[in-house]
C-alpha positions, -999 to +999 in steps of 0.1 A: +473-804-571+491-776-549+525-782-539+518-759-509+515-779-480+504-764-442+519-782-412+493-793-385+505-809-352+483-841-351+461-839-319+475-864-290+456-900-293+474-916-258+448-907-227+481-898-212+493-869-235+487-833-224+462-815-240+471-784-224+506-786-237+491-798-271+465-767-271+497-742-261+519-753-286+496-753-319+510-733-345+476-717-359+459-694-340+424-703-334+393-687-361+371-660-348+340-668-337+314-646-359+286-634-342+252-646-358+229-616-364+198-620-350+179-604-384+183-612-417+199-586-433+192-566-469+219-549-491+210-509-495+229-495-523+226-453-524+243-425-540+256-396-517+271-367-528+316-366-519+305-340-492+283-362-476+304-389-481+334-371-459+313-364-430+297-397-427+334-408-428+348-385-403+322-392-381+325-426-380+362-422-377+355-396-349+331-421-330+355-452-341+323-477-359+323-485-393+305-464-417+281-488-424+270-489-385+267-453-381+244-456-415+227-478-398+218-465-364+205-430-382+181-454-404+169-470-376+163-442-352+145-425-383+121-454-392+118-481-365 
């Protein structure tokens, strides 16, 4: 087994502990929530030529969305 070992601060049991105070002074920061798509999605693997691949890339950068997004949108304003 791992001798790594991650401290948790055991939730209060006593009806008269403060969970306010309890939830304030927890160590970890709470997980993201991650949005549920509402589609299933599909994997689209394509060659592009370096040129290409720069301007995709400084237009996302430009507009501030992942690659992948801006792919996206032109797809879907082409076929849908």
């Amino acid at each position: 087994m791992s001798a790594k070992r991650v401290p948790i601060t055991p939730k209060p049991v006593t009806p008269e502990a403060n969970i306010e105070d309890w939830i304030s002074t927890r160590s970890t920061p709470p997980e993201p929530i991650k949005e549920v798509s509402p589609t299933k999605m599909k994997r689209l693997t394509i060659d592009v030529s370096e040129n290409l691949h720069r301007a995709i890339k400084l237009k996302s950068v430009e507009q501030g969305i992942p690659m992948a997004d801006l792919v996206r949108d032109l797809l879907e304003q082409h076929f849908l």
